[in-house]
C-alpha positions in Angstrom: -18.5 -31.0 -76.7 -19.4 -30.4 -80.8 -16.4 -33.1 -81.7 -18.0 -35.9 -79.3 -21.1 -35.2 -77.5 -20.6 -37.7 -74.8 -17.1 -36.1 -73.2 -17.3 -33.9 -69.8 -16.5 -30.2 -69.9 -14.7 -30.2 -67.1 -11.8 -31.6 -65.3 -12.5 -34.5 -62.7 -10.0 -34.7 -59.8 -10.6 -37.4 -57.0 -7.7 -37.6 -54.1 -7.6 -40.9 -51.6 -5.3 -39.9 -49.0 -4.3 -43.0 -46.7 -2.0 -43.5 -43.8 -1.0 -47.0 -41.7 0.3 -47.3 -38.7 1.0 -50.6 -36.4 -1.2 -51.0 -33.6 1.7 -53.3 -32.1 4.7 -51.0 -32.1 4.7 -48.3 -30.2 7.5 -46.1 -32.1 4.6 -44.1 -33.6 5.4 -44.5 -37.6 3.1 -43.8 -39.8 3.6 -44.3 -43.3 1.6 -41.9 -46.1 0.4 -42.3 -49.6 -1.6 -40.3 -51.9 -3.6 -41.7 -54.8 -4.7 -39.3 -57.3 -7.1 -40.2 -60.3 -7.8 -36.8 -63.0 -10.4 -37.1 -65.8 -9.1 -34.4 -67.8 -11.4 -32.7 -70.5 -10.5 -32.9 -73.9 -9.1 -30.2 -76.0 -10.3 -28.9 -78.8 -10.2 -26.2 -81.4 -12.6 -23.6 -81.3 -13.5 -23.5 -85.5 -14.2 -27.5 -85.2 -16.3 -26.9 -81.7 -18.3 -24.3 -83.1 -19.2 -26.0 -86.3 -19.0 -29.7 -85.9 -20.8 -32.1 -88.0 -23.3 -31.2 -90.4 -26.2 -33.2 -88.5 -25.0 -31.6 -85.7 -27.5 -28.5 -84.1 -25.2 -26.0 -82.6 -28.2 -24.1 -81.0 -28.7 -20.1 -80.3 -26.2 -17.6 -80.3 -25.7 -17.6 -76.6 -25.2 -21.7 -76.6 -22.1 -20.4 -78.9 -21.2 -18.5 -76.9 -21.0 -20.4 -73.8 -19.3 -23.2 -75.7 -17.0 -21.0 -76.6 -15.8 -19.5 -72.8 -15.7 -23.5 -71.9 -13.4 -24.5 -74.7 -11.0 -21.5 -74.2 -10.8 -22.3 -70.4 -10.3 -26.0 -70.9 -7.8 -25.0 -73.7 -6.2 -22.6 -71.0 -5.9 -24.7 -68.4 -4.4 -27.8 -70.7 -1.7 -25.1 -71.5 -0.9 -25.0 -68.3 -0.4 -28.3 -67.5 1.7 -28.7 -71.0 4.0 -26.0 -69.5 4.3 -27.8 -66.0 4.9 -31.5 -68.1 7.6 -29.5 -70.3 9.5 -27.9 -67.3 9.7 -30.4 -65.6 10.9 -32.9 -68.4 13.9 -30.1 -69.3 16.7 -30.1 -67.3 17.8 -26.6 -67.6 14.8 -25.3 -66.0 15.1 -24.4 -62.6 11.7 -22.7 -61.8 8.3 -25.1 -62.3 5.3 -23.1 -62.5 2.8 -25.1 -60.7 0.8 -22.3 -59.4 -0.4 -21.2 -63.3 -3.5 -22.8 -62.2 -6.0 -24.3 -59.8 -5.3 -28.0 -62.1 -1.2 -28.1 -61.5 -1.2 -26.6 -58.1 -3.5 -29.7 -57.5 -1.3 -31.8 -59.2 2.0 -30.7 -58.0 2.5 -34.1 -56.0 1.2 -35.8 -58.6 3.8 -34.6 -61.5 7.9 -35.5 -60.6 9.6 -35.9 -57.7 8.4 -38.9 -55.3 5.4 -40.2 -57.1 4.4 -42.6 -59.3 2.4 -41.2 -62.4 0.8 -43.2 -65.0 -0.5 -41.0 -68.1 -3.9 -43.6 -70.2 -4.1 -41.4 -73.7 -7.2 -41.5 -75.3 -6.9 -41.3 -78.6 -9.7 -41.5 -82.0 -8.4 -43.2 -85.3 -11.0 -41.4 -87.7 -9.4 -39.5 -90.1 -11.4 -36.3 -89.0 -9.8 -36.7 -85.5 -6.2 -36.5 -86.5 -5.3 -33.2 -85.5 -6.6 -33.9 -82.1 -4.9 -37.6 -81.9 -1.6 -36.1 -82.8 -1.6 -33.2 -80.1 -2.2 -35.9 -77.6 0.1 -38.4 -78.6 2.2 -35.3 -78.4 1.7 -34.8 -75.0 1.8 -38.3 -73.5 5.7 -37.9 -75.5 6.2 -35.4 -73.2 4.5 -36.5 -70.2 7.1 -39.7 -70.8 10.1 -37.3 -69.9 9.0 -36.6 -66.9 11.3 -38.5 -64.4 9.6 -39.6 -60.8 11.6 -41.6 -58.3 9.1 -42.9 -55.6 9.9 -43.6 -51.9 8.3 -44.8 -48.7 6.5 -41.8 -46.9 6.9 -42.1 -43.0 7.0 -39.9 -40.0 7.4 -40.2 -36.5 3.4 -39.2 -34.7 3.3 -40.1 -31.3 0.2 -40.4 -29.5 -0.9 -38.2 -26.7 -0.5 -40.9 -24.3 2.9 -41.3 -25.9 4.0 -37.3 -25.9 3.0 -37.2 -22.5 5.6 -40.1 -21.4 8.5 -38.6 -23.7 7.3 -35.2 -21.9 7.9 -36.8 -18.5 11.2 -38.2 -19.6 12.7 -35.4 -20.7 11.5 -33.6 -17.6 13.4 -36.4 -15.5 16.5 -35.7 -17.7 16.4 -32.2 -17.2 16.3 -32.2 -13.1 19.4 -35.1 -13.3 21.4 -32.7 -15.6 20.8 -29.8 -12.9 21.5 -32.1 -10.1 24.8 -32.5 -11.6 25.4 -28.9 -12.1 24.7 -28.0 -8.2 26.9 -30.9 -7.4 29.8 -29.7 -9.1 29.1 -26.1 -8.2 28.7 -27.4 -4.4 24.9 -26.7 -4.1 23.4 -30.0 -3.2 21.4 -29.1 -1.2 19.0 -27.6 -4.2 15.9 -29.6 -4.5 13.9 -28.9 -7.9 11.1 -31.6 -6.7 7.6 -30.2 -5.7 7.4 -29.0 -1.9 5.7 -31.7 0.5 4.7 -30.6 3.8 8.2 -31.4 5.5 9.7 -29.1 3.3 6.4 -26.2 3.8 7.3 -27.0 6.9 10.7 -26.0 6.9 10.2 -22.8 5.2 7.8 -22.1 8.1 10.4 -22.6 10.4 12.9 -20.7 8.6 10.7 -17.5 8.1 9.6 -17.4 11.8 13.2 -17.5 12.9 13.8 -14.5 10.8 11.1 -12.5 11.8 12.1 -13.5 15.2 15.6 -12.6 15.2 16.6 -8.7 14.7 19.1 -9.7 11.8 17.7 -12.8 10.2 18.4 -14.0 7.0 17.4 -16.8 5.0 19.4 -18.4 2.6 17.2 -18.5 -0.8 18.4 -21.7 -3.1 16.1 -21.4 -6.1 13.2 -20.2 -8.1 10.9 -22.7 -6.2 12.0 -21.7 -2.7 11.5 -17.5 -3.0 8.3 -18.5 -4.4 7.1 -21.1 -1.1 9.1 -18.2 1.3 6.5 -15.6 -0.1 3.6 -18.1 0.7 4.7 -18.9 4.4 4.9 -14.9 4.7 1.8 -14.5 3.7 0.2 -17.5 5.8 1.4 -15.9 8.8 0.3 -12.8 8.0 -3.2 -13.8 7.3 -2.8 -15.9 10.8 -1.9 -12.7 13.2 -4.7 -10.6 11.1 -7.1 -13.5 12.1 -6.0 -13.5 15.6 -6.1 -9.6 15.9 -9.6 -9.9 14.4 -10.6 -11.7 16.6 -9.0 -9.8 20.0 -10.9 -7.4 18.5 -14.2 -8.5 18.4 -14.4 -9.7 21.8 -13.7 -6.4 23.9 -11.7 -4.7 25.7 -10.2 -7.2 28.9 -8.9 -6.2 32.0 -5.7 -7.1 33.7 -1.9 -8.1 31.9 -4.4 -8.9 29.0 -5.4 -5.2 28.5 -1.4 -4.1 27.3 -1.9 -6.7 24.9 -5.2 -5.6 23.6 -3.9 -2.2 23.3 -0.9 -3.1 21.3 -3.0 -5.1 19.0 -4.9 -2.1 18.3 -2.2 0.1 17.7 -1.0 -2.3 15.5 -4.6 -2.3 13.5 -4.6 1.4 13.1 -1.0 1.3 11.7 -1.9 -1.3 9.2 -5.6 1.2 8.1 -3.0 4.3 8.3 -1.0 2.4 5.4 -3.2 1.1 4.0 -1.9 2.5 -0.3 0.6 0.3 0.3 -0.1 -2.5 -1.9 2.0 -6.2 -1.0 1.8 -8.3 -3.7 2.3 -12.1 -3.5 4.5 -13.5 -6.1 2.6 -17.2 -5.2 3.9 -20.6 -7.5 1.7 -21.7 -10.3 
C-alpha cells in the first residue's frame, strides 16, 4: 500500500465456531455461537496509490500495475460490503445482496439479524489522509444503522445411544396403537412381536394340517405370519427332498418297502420334469 506501507492487501477473516452441551442432562441441547474477527484492507484511491509520497519508489511498470489490479479488487469488494451495510440499514429494501461477493456471503451471519457486530474504525488525523478518514467515518455511520437483535442459539442433538432409545420407544408406541386397532376391529389375536419357537411351531403345525387335509386353509393374520408360513413350506419341502435323497441313494429294497421306493421316484422325476418352474421364497428380513 503507496499511502501506508505497513497495511495488508488483503482481507483477513478468522471464524471460531463453538458449541456447549451439559454432560449432566440428558435432553441433548446444545447451544451455538459463532465468533467472527475480519481485518479488512484499507481503501484507497488509485491516483494517491500510484503516486504516493515523493520519497516513496513506486518501482517498474509491472509493480504499477499489479498495485493497481489489488487496489481495484479491494476497492470492489469494499463496495460490496457498503451495499450489504446500506441494505440492510434501509428499511424499504427487501432483497440483501450478500452473495455480491466471496467477503459478504462470509459475512452474512455476521451483518443483522441475530448477531452481535462491533465495527473498530481506523482512522489517520494528518491532513493528507482526510479524504480517506472521512469515507470511513462514513461507513462506520452507516454500519451504525444496522440493527442486530441477538438470541441464544440451541437445538435439540441427541446422541446415538439416545436416538436409539427414542427409536425403541416409538417402536413400543407404534405396536400399542395397533394392538388397539385389532382390539376394536376384533383381531386380538394379531401378534406383531418377533416369532419364538412356540409360535414357528405353530405355523408348523398349521401348514402340515393343510397339506394334510384335501381342503385346508390357514387363516393368515398379518405381514409377519405369510412371511413365517412361506418358511415352514419351504422347511418341509427341503425335509422330504432330503429324505427322498436319501431313499435314493441307498437302493432299491424289497418287500412293502419297494411301493414306497417306487413312489418316491416317481415323485423325483415329476419334480426334474418341472423343473422351469421357479418357487420363490418370499423369506422375512
Amino acid at each position: 500500500h503507496q499511502l501506508n506501507t505497513p497495511w495488508s492487501r488483503s482481507h483477513v477473516t478468522y471464524i471460531l465456531s463453538l458449541e456447549r452441551r451439559s454432560r449432566v442432562d440428558s435432553s441433548g441441547i446444545v447451544i451455538k455461537s459463532r465468533l467472527t474477527m475480519v481485518d479488512l484492507a484499507g481503501s484507497e484511491r488509485l491516483k494517491k496509490a500510484a503516486t504516493g509520497d515523493a520519497n516513496t519508489s513506486i518501482g517498474s511498470l509491472a509493480a504499477k500495475e499489479q498495485l493497481a489490479r489489488e487496489s481495484k479488487a479491494i476497492n470492489k469488494s469494499l463496495t460490496f460490503l457498503e451495499q450489504v451495510v446500506m441494505a440492510l440499514g434501509s428499511r424499504s429494501r427487501a432483497h440483501i445482496p450478500h452473495r455480491s461477493s466471496r467477503l459478504t456471503s462470509v459475512l452474512r451471519d455476521s451483518l443483522g439479524g441475530n448477531c452481535k457486530t462491533v465495527l473498530i474504525a481506523n482512522i489517520r488525523t494528518d491532513e493528507a489522509s482526510l479524504e480517506e478518514t472521512l469515507s470511513t467515518l462514513r461507513f462506520a455511520t452507516r454500519m451504525s444503522s444496522v440493527s442486530t437483535s441477538a438470541s441464544v442459539n440451541s437445538e435439540v442433538l441427541l446422541s446415538p445411544e439416545a436416538e436409539l432409545q427414542k427409536c425403541y420407544a416409538e417402536i413400543s408406541e407404534l405396536k400399542r396403537e395397533l394392538v388397539m386397532h385389532d382390539q376394536l376391529a376384533n383381531r386380538s389375536s394379531v401378534s406383531y412381536e418377533p416369532f419364538n419357537e412356540q409360535l414357528r411351531a405353530d405355523v408348523r403345525r398349521q401348514v402340515s394340517e393343510y397339506l394334510a387335509a384335501d381342503d385346508g386353509h390357514i387363516e393368515v393374520t398379518s405381514l409377519r405370519h405369510t412371511n413365517e408360513i412361506f418358511a415352514q413350506f419351504k422347511v418341509l419341502y427341503l425335509e422330504q427332498e432330503a429324505r427322498l435323497e436319501k431313499v435314493l441313494r441307498a437302493g432299491p429294497r424289497s418287500g412293502p418297502e419297494a411301493e414306497s421306493d417306487l413312489q418316491l421316484r416317481e415323485l423325483r422325476a415329476s419334480i426334474e420334469l418341472n423343473s422351469g418352474v421357479e418357487v420363490v421364497y418370499v423369506g422375512e428380513e
